[in-house]
C-alpha positions as CSV (number, residue, x, y, z in Angstrom):
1,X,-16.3,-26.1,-27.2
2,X,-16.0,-22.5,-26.4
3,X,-17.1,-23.1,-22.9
4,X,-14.6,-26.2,-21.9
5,X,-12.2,-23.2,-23.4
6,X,-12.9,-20.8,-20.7
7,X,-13.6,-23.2,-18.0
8,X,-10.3,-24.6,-18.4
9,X,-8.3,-21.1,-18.6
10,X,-10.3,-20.1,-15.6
11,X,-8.9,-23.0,-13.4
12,X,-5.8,-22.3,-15.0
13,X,-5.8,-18.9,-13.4
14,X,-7.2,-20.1,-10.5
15,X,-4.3,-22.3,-10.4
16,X,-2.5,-19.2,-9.9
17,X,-0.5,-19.2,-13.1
18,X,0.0,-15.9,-14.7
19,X,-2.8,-14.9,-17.2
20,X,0.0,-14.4,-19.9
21,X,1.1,-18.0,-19.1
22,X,-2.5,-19.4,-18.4
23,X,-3.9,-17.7,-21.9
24,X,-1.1,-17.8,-24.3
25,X,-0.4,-21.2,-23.2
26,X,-3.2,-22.7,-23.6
27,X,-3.7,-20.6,-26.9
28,X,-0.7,-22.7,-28.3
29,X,-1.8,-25.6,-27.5
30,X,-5.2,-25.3,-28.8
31,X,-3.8,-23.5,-32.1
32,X,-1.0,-26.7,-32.5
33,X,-4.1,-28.9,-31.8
34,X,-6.1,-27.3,-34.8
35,X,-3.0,-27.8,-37.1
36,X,-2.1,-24.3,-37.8
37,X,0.6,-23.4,-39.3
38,X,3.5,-21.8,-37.0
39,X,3.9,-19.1,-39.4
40,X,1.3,-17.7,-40.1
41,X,0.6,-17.6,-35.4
42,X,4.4,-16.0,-36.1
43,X,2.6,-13.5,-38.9
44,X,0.1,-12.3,-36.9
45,X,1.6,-11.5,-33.4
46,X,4.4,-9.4,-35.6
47,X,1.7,-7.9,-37.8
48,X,-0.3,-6.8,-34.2
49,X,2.9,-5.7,-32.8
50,X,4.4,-3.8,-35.8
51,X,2.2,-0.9,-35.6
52,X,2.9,2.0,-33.8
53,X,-0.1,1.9,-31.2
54,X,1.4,-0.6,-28.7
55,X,4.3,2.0,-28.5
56,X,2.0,4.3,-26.8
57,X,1.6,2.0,-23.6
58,X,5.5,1.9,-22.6
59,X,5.5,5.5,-22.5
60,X,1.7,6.1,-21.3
61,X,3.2,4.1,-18.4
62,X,6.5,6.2,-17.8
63,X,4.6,9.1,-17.7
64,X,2.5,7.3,-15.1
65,X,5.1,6.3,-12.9
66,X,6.6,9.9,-12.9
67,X,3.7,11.8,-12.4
68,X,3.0,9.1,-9.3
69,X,6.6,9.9,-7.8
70,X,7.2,13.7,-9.1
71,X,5.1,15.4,-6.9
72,X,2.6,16.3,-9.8
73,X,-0.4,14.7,-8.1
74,X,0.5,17.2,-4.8
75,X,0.3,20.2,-6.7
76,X,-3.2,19.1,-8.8
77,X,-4.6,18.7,-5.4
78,X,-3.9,21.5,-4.0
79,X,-5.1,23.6,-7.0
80,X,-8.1,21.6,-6.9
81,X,-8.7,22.2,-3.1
82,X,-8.5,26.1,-4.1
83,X,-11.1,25.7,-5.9
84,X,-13.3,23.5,-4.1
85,X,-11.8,23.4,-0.1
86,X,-14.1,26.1,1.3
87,X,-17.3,24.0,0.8
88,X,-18.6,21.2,3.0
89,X,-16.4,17.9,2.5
90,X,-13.9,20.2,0.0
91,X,-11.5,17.3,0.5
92,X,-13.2,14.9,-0.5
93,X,-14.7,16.9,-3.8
94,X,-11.3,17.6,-4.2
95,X,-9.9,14.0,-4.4
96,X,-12.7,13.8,-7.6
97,X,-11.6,17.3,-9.1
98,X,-7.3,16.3,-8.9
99,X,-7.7,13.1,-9.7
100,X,-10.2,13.9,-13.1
101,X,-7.1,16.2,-14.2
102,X,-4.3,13.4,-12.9
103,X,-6.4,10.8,-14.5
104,X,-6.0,12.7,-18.0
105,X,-2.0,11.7,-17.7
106,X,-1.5,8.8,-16.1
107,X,-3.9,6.2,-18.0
108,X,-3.7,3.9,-15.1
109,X,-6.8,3.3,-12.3
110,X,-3.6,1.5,-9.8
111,X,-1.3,4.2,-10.6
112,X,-4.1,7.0,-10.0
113,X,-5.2,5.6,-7.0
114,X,-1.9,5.3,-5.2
115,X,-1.2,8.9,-6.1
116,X,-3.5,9.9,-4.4
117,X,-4.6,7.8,-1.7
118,X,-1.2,8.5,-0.7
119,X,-1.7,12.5,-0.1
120,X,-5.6,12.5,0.7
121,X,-7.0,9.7,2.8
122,X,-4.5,10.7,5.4
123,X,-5.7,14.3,4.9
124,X,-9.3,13.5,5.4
125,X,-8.6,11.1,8.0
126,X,-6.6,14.5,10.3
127,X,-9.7,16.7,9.4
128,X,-11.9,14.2,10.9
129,X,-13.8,12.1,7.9
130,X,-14.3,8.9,8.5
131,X,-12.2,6.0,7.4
132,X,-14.6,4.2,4.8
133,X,-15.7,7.4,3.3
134,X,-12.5,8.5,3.2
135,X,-10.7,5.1,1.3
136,X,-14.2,5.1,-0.8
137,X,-13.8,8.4,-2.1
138,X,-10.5,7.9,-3.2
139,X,-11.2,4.2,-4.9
140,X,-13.8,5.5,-6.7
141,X,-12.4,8.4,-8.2
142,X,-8.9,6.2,-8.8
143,X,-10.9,4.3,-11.5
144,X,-11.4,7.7,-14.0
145,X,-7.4,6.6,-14.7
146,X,-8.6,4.3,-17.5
147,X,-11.8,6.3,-18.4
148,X,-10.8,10.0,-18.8
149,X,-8.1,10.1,-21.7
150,X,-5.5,8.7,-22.5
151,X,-6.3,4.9,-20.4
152,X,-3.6,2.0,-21.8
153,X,-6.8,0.0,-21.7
154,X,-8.2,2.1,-24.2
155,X,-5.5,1.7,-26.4
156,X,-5.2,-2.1,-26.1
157,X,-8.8,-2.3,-26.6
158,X,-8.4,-0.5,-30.1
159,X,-5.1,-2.3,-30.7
160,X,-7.5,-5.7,-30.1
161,X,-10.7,-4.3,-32.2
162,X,-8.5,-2.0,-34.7
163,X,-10.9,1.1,-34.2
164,X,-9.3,4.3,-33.5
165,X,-7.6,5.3,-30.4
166,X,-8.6,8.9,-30.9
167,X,-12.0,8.0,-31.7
168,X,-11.9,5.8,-28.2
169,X,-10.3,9.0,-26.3
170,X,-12.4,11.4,-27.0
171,X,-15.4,8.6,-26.3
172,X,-14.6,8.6,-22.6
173,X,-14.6,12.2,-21.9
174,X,-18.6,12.3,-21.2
175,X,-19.0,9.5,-19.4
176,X,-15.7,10.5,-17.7
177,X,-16.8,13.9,-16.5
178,X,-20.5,12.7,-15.5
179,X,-18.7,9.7,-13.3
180,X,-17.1,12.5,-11.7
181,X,-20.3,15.0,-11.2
182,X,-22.3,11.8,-10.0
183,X,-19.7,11.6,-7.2
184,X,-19.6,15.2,-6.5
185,X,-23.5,15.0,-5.8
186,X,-23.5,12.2,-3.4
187,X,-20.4,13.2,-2.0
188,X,-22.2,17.1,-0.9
189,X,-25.0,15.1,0.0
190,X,-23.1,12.9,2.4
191,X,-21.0,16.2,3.9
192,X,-24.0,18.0,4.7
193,X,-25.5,14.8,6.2
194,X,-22.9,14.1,8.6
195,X,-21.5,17.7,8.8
196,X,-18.5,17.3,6.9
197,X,-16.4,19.9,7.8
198,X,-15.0,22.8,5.4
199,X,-12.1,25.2,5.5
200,X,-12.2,28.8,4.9
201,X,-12.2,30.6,1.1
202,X,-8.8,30.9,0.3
203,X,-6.7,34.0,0.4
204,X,-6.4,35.8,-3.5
205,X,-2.6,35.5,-3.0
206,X,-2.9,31.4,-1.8
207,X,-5.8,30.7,-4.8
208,X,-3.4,32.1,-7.1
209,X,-0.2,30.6,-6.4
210,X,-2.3,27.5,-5.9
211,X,-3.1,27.2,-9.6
212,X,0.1,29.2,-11.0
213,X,2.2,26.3,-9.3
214,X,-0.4,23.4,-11.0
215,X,0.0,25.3,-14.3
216,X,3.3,23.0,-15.5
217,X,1.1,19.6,-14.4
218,X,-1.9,20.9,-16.2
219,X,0.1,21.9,-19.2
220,X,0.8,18.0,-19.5
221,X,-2.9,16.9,-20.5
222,X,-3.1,20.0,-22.4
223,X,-0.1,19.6,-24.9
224,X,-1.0,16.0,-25.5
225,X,-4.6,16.5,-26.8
226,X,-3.7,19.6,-28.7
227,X,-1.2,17.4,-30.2
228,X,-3.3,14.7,-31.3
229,X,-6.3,16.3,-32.3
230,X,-4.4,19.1,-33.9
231,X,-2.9,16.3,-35.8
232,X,0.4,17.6,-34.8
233,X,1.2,14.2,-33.4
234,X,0.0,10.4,-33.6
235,X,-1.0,8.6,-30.3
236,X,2.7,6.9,-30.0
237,X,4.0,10.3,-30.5
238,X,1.9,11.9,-28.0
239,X,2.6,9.4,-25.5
240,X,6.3,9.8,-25.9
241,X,5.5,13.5,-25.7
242,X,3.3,12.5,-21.9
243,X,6.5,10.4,-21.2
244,X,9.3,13.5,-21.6
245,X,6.7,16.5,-20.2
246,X,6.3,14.0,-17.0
247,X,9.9,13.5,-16.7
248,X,10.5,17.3,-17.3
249,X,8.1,18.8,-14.4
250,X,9.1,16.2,-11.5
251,X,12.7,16.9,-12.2
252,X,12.9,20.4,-13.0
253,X,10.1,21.7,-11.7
254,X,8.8,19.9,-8.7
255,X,11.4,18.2,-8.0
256,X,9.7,15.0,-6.3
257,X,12.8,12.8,-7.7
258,X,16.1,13.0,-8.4
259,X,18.3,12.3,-11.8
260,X,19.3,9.3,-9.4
261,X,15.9,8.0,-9.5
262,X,15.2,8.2,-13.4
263,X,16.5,4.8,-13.8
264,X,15.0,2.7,-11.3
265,X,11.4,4.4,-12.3
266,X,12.1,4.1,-15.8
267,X,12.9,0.3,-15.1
268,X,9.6,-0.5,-13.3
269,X,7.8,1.5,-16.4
270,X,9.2,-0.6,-18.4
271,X,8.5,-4.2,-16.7
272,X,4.9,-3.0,-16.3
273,X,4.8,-2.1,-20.2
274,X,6.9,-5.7,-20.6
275,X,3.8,-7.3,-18.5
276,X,1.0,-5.9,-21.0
277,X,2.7,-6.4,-23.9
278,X,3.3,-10.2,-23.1
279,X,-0.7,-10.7,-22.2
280,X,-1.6,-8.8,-25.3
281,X,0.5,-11.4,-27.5
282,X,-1.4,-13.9,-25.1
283,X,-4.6,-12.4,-26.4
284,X,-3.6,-12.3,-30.2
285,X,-2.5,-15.9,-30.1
286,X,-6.4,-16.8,-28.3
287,X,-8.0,-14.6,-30.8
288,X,-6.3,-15.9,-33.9
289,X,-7.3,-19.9,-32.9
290,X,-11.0,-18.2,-32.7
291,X,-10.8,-17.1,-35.8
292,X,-9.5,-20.3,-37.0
293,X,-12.4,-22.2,-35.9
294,X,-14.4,-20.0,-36.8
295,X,-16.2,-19.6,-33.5
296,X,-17.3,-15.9,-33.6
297,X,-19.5,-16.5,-37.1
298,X,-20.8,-20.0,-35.0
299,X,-21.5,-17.5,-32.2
300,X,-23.5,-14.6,-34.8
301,X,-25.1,-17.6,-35.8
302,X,-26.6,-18.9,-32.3
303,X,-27.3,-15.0,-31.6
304,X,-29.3,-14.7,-34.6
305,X,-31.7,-17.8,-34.0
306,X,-32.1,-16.7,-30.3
307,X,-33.2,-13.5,-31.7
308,X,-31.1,-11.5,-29.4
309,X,-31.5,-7.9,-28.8
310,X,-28.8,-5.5,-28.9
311,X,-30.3,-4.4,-25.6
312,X,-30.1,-8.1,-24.2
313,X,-26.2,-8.6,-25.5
314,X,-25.1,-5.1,-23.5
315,X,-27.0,-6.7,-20.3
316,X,-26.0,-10.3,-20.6
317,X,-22.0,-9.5,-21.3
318,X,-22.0,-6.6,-18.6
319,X,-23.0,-9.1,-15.8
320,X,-20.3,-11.2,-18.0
321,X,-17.9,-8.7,-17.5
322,X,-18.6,-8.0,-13.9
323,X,-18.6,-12.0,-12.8
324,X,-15.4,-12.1,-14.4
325,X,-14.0,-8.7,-12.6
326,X,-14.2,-10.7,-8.9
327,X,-11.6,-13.0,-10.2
328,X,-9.7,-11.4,-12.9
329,X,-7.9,-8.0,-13.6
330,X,-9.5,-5.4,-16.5
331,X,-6.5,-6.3,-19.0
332,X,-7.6,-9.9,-18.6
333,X,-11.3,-8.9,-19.5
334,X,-10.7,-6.9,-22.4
335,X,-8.0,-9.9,-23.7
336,X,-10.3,-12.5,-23.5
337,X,-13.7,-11.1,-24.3
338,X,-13.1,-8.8,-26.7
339,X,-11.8,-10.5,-29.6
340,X,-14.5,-13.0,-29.2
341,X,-18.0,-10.5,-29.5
342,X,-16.2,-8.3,-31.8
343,X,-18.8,-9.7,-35.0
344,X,-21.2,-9.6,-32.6
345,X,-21.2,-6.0,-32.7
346,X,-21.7,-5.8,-36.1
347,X,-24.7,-8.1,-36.0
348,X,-26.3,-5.7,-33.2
349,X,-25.1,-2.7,-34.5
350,X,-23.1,-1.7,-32.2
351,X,-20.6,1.0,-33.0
352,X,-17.5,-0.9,-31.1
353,X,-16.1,2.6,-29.9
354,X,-19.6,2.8,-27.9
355,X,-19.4,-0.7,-26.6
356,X,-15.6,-0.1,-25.5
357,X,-16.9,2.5,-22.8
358,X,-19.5,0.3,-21.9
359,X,-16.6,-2.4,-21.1
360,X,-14.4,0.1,-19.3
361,X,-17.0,1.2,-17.0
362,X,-17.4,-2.8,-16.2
363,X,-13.8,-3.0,-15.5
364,X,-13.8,0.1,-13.3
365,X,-16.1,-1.7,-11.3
366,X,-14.3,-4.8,-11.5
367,X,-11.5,-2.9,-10.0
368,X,-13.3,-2.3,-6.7
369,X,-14.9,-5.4,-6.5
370,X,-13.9,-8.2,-4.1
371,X,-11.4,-10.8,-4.2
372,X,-9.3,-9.2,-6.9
373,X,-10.1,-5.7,-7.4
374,X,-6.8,-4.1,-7.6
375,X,-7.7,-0.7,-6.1
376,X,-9.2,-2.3,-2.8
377,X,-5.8,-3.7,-2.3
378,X,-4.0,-0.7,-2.8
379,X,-6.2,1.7,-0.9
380,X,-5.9,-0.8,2.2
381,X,-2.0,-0.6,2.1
382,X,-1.6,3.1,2.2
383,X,-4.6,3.6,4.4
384,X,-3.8,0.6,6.6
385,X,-7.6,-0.3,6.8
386,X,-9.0,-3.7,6.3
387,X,-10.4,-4.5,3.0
388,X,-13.8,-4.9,4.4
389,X,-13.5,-1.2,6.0
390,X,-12.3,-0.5,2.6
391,X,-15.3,-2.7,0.4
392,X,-17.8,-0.9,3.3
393,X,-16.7,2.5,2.0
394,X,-16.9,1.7,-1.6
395,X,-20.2,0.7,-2.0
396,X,-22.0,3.3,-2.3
397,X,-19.8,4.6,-5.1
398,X,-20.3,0.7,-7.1
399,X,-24.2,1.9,-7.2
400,X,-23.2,5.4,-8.7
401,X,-21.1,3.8,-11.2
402,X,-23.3,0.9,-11.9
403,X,-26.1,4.4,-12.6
404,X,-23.6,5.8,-15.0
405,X,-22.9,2.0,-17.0
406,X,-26.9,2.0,-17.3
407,X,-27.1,5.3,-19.1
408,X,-23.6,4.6,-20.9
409,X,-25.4,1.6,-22.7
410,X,-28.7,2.6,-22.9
411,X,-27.5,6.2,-24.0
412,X,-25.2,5.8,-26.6
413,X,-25.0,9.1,-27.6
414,X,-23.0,10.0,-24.3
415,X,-20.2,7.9,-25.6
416,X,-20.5,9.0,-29.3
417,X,-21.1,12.4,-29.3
418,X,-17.6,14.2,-29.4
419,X,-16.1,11.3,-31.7
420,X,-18.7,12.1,-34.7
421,X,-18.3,15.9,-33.9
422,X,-14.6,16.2,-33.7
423,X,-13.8,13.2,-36.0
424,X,-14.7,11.6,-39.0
425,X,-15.5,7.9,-39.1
């Protein structure tokens, strides 16, 4: 049964029908079908939607949007190539260095990537790297937007699994920060391969105004996890907080946009935010007709007479996971999948937390990959390279990653390790 499900809500969506219209509307139907009541599907959308966690992703998003237009992502980059200019392909190191810190704002791979592809790839491309490298770099570092802390998926993933956001935060730091030294490596491998080329050190008077002039953007990151791990504020809160301090630099400070401009950024904030929130009431309505069948204790079931190693499941739902990235976007993934293996973690002893970076990872890779990854598209507009020139360049970077979702799985403690220190179960 489960299969005719997801064969017909693939068509669906290869129909080309929005995934909040494909899912939720087939959700209704098979939940009308099954006889349930209408309101107790009412009762638990509202219940979902009631808490305070899916308030976090309107403002995670603002704050997104305005870092993106505010000229916040100019000033992390040229702190960053302070730091890291003087050494053989500087640029390109500093692409992963600015975008680790952006990334730890903006909670959005698209959003990430634009910000940056933007300023760098034409950069690179006047100090004389070559296109693919150039576009790859920035791809692949665009995807720590929904690894490093805070990521909207994150949140919607514990929204969908009810584990705890800060518990899921703190989770993707290490992987977050080895993604970015794995690129470093092959990226001053590749430099000194092809003779990259490399600027002078910095002046003392440039290096410091440099970073004085990033201090206000990396203040942002700063106040937020201070805020929620000094329990000073809760994840919605914090958010909001994200939202105001984003607002606050690009206005006042930088002053990439005008009080002109608030509104029409605040309004394409908010229609993003309005998108999510309709697929994850898509999602609640598909997960509540599972549970109503009963199809995840019918799935434990089958697992447990296969004998099924927790090993196995990780492999078998990561190829899952990436077979589904080439045709659908990471929100869609974590929507549909997630509510379904949830028991399944249990039976495999899985700490869910754990297996949420596991399924990020897969989505970051499912954001580069071919027909639908978003970031290919939106590296090829601002760069005004073919995708192929674009997929050529990433490549190499899809092996790094796919390194880093080997040792993520098969390492747990990489994900778990700063949870269980800095926070109770």
């Amino acid at each position: 049964m489960i299969l005719v499900v997801f064969a017909i809500l693939l068509i669906l969506l290869f129909a080309g029908l929005p995934i909040f219209v494909a899912l939720g509307g087939l959700s209704m139907v098979l939940l009308v079908t099954s006889h349930t009541p209408g309101i107790s599907i009412a009762q638990v959308v509202i219940d979902k939607l009631n808490g305070e966690t899916i308030l976090a992703v309107p403002f995670f998003v603002i704050a997104a949007q305005f870092m993106e237009r505010g000229g916040i992502a100019k000033n992390l980059i040229n702190m960053a190539e302070a730091w890291l200019g003087w050494l053989r392909g500087g640029l390109a190191l500093t692409c992963v260095g600015a975008t680790t810190i952006f990334a730890a704002v903006s909670g959005s791979s698209v959003a990430t990537a634009l910000a940056m592809a933007t300023i760098l790839v034409p950069a690179m491309l006047k100090r004389g790297y070559d296109r693919p490298f150039a576009v790859g770099v920035v791809g692949a570092s665009g995807t720590l937007g929904i690894l490093i802390p805070p990521s909207i998926i994150l949140v919607i993933y514990g929204l969908i699994a009810e584990t705890s956001i800060p518990r899921l935060f703190l989770a993707g730091i290490i992987p977050g920060l080895l993604q970015g030294l794995l690129f470093a490596i092959f990226i001053l491998f590749y430099a000194h391969k092809k003779k990259l080329p490399r600027t002078a050190l910095p002046t003392l008077d440039s290096f410091i105004k440099a970073n004085i002039y990033a201090l206000p953007a990396v203040i942002i990151p700063v106040v937020i996890f201070v805020g929620i791990y000094g329990g000073y504020a809760t994840i919605a809160e914090a958010a909001g907080l994200a939202a105001f301090l984003s607002m606050f630099v690009s206005l006042v400070v930088y002053r990439g946009c005008t009080i002109s401009e608030v509104i029409p950024i605040t309004a394409i904030a908010v229609r993003r935010s309005a998108s999510i929130i309709m697929i994850v009431v898509a999602a609640l309505l598909f997960g509540h007709w599972l549970t109503e069948t009963r199809m995840p204790v019918k799935l434990v079931e089958y697992v447990t007479a296969i004998d099924l190693q927790a090993w196995q499941f990780l492999v078998i739902m990561s190829l899952v996971m990436l077979i589904l990235g080439t045709v659908l976007e990471g929100l869609s993934i974590v929507l549909i999948t997630v509510p379904l293996v949830l028991p399944l973690l249990h039976q495999f002893q899985i700490d869910p937390v754990h297996y949420a970076i596991v399924v990020v990872i897969n989505i970051e890779m499912a954001m580069l990959t071919p027909p639908v990854g978003l970031n290919l598209f939106v590296l090829s507009g601002v760069s005004k390279a073919p995708v192929s020139e674009v997929i050529k360049g990433i490549l190499p970077f899809l092996g790094l990653m796919a390194l880093l979702l080997l040792l993520v799985a098969f390492i747990p403690e990489l994900s778990l390790f700063l949870p269980n220190l800095v926070l109770s179960r």
